[in-house]
N, C-alpha and C positions, 0 to 999 in steps of 0.2 A: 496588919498590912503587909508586914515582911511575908508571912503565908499566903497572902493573896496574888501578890507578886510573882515569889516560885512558883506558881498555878500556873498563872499564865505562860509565863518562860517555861514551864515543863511542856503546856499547851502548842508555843511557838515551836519549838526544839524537835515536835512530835510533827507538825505538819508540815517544816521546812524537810524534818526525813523522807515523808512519806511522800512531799515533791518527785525527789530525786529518783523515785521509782517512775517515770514518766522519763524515758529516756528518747529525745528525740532522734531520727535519723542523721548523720554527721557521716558522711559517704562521699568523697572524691570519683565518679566518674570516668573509668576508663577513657583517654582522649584521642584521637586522630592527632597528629601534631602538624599534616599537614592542612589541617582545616582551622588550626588557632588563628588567628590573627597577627603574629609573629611570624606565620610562613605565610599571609598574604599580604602584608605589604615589607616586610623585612626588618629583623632585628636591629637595623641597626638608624632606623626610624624612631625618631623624638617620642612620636606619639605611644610605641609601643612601650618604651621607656617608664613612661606616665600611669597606662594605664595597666601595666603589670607593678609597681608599686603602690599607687593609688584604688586601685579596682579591682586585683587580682582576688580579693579573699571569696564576696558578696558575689561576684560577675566572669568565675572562669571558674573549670573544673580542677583550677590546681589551691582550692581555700587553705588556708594553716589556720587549724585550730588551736588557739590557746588553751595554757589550764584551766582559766577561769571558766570556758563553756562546757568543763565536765560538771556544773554546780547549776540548778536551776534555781531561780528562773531563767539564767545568763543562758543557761543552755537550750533554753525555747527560745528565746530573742535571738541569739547569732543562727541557729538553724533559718529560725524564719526566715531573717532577713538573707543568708545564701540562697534560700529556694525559691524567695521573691525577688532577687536579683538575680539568678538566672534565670527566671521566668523572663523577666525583663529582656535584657543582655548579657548572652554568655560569647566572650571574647574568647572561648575553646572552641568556640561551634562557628565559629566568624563565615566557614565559607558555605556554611548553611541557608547562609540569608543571602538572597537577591540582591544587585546593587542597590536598586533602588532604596529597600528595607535598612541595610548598611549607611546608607550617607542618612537615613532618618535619625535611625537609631545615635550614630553620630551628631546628629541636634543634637538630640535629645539629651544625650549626656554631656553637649558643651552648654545649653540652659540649664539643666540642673546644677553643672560645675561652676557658672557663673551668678546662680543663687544660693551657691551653698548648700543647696538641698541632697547634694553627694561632695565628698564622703558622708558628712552631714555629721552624728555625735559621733561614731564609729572614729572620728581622730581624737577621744580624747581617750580611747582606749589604746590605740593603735598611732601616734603620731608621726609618724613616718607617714601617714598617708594624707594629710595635708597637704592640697593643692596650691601653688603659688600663681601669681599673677601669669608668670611667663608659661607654666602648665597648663592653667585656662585656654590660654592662646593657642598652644599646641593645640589642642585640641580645637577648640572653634576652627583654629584654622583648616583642619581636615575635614570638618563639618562643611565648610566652607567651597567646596569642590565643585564644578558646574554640574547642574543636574537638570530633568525636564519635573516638573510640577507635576507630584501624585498627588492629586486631591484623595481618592480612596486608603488609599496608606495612610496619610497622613491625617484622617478623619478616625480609621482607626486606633491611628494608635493615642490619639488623644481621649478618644472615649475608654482604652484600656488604663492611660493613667489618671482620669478622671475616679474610674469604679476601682482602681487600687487604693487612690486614695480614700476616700469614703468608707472601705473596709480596714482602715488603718484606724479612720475617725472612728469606725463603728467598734472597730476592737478596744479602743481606749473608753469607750462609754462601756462596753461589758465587764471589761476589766473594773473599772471603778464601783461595778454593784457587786461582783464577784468577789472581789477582794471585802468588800464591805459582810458580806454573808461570813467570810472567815475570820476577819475582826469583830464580830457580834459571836458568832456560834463560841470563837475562841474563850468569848469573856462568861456567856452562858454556863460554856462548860465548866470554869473556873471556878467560877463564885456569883449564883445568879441573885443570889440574893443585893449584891454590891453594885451588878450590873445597872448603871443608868436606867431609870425607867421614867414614867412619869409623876409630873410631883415634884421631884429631887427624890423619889423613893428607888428603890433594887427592883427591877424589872419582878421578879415573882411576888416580892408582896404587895406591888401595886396592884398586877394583874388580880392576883388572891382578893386583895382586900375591892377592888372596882368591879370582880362578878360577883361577890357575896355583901361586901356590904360589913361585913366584920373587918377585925383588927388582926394582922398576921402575927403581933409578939403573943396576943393572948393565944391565939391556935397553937405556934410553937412551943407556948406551956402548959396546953390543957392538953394537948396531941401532939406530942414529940413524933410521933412515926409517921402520923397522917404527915405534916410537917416537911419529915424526913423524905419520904415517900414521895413529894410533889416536887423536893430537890434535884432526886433522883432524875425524874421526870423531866424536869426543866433542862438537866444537865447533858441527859442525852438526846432533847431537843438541841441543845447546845454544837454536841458531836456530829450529829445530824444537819447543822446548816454548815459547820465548817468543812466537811466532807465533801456536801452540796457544792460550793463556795468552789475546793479544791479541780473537785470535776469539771465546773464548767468552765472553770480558767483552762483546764489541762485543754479542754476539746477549742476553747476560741483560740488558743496561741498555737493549736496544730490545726486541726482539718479548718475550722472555719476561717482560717490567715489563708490555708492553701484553698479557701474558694469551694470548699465541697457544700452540694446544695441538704444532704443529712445533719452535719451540726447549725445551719443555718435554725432548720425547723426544728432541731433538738433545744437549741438554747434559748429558741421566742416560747416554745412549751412551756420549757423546764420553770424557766428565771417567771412566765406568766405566772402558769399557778403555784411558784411559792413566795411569790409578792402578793398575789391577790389573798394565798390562804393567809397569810401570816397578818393582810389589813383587815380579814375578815373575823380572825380571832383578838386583834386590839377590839375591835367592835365592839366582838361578843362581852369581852370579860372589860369594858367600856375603861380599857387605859391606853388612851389617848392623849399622846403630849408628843413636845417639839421632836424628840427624836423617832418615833412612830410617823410624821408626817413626811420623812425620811424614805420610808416604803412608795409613798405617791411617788416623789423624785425618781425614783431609781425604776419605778415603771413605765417611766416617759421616759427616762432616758435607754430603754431597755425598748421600746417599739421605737423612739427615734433612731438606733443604731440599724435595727433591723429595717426601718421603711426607707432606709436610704441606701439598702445593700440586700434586697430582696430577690429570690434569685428568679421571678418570674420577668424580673427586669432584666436581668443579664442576658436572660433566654432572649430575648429581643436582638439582642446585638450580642452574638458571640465574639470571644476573643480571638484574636487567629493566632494561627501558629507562625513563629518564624522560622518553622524548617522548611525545606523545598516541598 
């Protein structure tokens, strides 16, 4: 057991490396300083106060990156989230946006401030950026400014945080089969024979013994190599899904977070046919049990991510820019 262990840990040790080779872009933005939001309504404004404390990292072009986002996964998550808060609102780019867009945006982030849904976990990494009662306020209350009613503005930008969220849901449903593929390939590669299978038996000698029909300890003692030989096999099957596993986390936590319509259709491909092949080889080799019916799950939830963040949908209603 103590050997089966090290496997794995040698396993984990090798894939959490080969992470860190996926180095996301971490880039501060040359800025205007007269287009921040500190030179348009002035420094010495509550609000600015707030939202340079509270919102500076994820929503200006001045972020401070800590040590911890030199380490992935930490270092896909905090990218993401500056690139998807400046998409959002960037409070560097403030005189970019129209009034109209400005006092929206300005809702927008005194509802999110007053749901909690910003900072949102980002303060328990960072607490200093914890919102107070009287911060809220600030802000609402600039939110708050007389304005004429944009229905079109404000139809957009609700259908924009509508399909952001959705591809936030969808990325947590991929993540969960992706990582799954790394936790299975990882144990494959390890020790398949130990590996869960069906039965209570190791994935290779159910598989073995449910397409032939024979007993794997007696093949392992009439045929050590044949034996040997299928380990092998199993085991770079094994390397093979956590690889798999690796890549399409790497591609859903960059391009498909940043909305590109190629990893959309790369990752309904990819995750399709290696769920389907992999339900069509339990078939074959007829070992079928609880963990196998595991594969179904992970296909629904692999076409539910996608059919709710498809990008023929988007194409219907494009996102707009907030520059001029």
């Amino acid at each position: 057991m103590n050997r089966r262990l090290k496997q794995v840990a040698v396993v984990c040790v090798v894939v959490l490396a080969a992470a860190q080779l996926v180095r996301p872009e971490r880039a501060n933005p040359a800025t205007n300083q007269s287009h921040t939001i500190q030179a348009q309504v002035g420094t010495a404004s509550g609000l600015v106060g707030v939202l340079d404390r509270a919102c500076r990292d994820c929503h200006s072009n001045a972020t401070v990156w800590p040590p911890y986002t030199q380490i992935a996964p930490l270092s896909w998550l905090m990218a993401h989230a500056v690139k998807q808060g400046r998409k959002a609102v960037n409070f560097s780019e403030w005189a970019a946006y129209p009034p109209e867009v400005q006092r929206n945006l300005l809702a927008e982030s005194c509802a999110d401030a007053s749901t909690g849904k910003m900072p949102g976990l980002y303060t328990r990494l960072q607490p200093e950026t914890r919102l107070s009662a009287q911060d809220i306020e600030t802000i609402c209350a600039a939110a708050r400014q007389p304005k004429r009613q944009q229905p079109k503005l404000l139809n957009e930008g609700h259908w924009r945080a509508t399909h952001m969220r959705r591809r936030q849901i969808a990325l947590i449903l991929i993540l969960i089969v992706d990582v799954g593929y790394i936790a299975w390939g990882a144990g494959a590669a390890a020790s398949p024979e130990q590996l869960l299978g069906p039965g209570g038996k190791g994935i290779l000698p159910a598989a073995y013994e449910g397409y032939s029909g024979a007993s794997w300890s007696e093949l392992a003692k009439a045929s050590p190599l044949i034996a040997g030989y299928m380990r092998v096999l199993y085991r770079m099957y094994g390397v093979y899904c956590t690889l798999f596993g690796l890549t399409g986390t790497a591609i859903a936590v960059t391009a498909f977070r940043r909305g590109e319509r190629w990893a959309w259709w790369t990752l309904l491909v990819g995750n399709t046919v290696a769920l389907v092949s992999a339900i069509t080889m339990d078939k074959l080799v007829n070992a079928i049990g609880p963990f196998e019916v595991t594969e179904y799950l992970g296909l629904v939830l692999i076409w539910g991510a996608f059919a709710i963040t498809a990008p023929f949908r988007a194409a219907a209603q494009p996102v707009p820019s907030p520059g001029v």
